[in-house]
N, C-alpha and C positions, 0 to 999 in steps of 0.2 A: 450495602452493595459490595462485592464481592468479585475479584476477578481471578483467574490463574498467574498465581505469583512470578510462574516462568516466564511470565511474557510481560513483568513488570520492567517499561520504557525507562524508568526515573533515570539513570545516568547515562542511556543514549541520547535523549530528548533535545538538549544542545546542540547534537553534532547533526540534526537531521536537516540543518542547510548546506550541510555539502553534500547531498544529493541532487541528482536532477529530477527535476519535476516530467509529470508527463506531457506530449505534445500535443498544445493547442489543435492543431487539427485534429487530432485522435477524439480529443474530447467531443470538438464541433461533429466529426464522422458521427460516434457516440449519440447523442443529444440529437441529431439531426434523424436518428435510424427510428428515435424512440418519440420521436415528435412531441421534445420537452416544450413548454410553454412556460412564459414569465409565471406563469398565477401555480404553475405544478407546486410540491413539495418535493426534494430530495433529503432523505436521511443519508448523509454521510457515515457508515458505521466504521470504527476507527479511527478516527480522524487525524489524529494527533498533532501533529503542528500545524497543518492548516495548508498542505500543497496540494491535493485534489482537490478540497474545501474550497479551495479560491478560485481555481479552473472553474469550476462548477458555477459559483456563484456569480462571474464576470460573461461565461458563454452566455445564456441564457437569461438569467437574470430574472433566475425561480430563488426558491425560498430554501433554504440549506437550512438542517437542522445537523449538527454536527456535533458527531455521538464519541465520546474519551471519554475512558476509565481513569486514567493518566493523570495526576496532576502537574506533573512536568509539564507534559506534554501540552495538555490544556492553556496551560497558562503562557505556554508561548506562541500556541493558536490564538489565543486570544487578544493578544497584543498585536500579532500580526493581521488579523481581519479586524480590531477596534473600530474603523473608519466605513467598513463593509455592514451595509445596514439590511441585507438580506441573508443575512447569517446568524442563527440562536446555536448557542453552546448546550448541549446537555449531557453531566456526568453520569456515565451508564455504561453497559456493555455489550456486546453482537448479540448477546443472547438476551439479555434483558434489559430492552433499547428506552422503556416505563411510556412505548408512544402508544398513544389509541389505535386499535383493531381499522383495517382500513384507510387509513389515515393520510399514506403517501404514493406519489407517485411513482417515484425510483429508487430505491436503496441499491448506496455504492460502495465497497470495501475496496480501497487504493493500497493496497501490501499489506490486511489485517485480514480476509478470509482465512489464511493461514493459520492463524494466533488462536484460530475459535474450534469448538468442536463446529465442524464445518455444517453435519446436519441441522447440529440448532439452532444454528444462526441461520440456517435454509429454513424453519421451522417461523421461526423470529421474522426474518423476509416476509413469509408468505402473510403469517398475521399482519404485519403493519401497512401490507401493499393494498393499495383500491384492486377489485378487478381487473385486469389488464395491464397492471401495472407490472414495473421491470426489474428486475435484480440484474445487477453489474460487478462484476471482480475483475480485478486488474493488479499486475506486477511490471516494476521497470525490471529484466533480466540484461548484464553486463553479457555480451558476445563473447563466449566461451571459445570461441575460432580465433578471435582476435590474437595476434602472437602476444599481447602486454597481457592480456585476460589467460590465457594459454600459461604464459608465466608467472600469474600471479597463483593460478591454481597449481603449479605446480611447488611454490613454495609453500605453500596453503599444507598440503598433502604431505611435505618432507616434514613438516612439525607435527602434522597428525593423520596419521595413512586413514585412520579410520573417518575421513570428514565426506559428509554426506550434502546436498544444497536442501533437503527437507521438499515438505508440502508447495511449497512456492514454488518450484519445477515442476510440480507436476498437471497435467493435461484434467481440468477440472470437469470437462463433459459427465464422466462417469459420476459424480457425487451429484451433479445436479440431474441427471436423468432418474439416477434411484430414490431419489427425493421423491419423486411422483407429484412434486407439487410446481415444476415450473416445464413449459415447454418451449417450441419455435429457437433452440439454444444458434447462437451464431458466436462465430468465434472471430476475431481481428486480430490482427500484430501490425506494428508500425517500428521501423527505424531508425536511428537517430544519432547522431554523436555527441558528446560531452567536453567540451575541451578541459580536465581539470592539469592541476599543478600535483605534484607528489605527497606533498604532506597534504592537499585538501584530497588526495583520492585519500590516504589515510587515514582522516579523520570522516569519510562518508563510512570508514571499516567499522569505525566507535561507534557508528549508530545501528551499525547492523546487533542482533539478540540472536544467540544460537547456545546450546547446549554445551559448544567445544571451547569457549574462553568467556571472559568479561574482560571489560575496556584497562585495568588496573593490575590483569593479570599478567604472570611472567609468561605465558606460552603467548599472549597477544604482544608483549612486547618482542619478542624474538620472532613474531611473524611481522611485525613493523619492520625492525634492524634488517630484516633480509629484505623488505620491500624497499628499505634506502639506500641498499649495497648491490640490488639488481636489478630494479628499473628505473627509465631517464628520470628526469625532474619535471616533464612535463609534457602532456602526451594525450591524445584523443583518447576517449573511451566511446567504445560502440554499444548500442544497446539495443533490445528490443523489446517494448511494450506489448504486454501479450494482456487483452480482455476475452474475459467470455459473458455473456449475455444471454439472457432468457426472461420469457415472460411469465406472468403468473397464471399459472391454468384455473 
């Protein structure tokens, strides 16, 4: 098995609890829209340490198959749902998820759509979904309005003009309509706030992957020191949950 080395989690994996998870109600809205059932199957693709994974598996209290390439990652999903007896682990990837044709109810990607060639993992969807079944993507987005998010991008920018927020920004209708494999698309956003501390918003920064640094790097340390020398020590963060949804044609 085989994945894109770029998007190898191995020294974020740690820091991915000082993120926030998404909002219980979002999920229930979610799951409620798709008239999930105990007895469904959900393939979680990406899963990684196990924060949609467990939403999932506590709303509802269907059957999570929970798909990481990852071994980091993995293994700290799997400590963390150990005690969760409606959750199977299986190492794989969006595109080649090794489930049977048909097989599930909803396949969901919590901030890993992005990570995949998007069609094939839309391709991957449509094989492993039953008839009528659902594909879900979802990202938590920090409020870029916000004057600390405002600041944080702006010192973002002064170490690297050229810094981009990638595929995760963008408005996923169009990838799934030219797929021609799913329709009825609906889209939701929900908001929220985060209350963190300054070094845990900092180490949520070590679990992000992008092209412009790694966690050990000097350009990440000098976008830290500027994070310690210009914002408070502790501060809401706003966000907004953004899902899009479709069904299988």
């Amino acid at each position: 098995m085989t994945y894109d080395k770029n998007w190898d989690y191995s020294t974020q994996a740690e820091f991915y609890k000082y993120r926030p998870n998404y909002p219980v109600k979002l999920i229930e809205m979610i799951m409620d829209y798709m008239s999930i059932k105990d007895s469904d199957i959900i393939a979680d693709i990406g899963a990684g340490t196990g924060n949609l994974t467990l939403l999932l598996a506590q709303c509802k209290g269907a059957n999570i198959i929970a798909i990481e390439p990852n071994k980091n990652m993995m293994d700290i999903g799997l400590e963390r749902t150990e005690s969760v007896n409606n959750i199977k682990w299986v190492k794989a990837t969006g595109t080649k998820t090794g489930l049977a044709s048909s097989s599930v109810d909803l396949v969901t990607f919590g901030s890993s759509f992005n990570v995949l060639d998007r069609h094939e993992a839309l391709k991957e969807a449509y094989r492993v979904l039953k008839p009528g079944g659902y594909f879900c993507c979802m990202w938590n987005h920090r409020d870029l309005n916000d004057k600390i998010q405002t600041k944080a991008e702006e010192i973002i920018c002064s170490v690297i003009p050229s810094y981009t927020r990638g595929v995760r920004r963008e408005d996923q209708r169009a990838v799934i309509e030219q797929s021609c494999m799913f329709k009825d698309i609906v889209y939701i956003e929900m908001d929220f706030e985060f209350k963190q501390t300054l070094e845990s918003y900092i180490n949520a920064w070590k679990s992000v992957k992008n092209k412009y640094w790694e966690n050990n790097s000097d350009v990440f340390h000098v976008i830290c020191n500027k994070f310690r020398e210009e914002l408070p020590n502790e501060f809401d963060v706003k966000y907004t949950s953004r899902c899009w949804i479709a069904k299988r044609a």
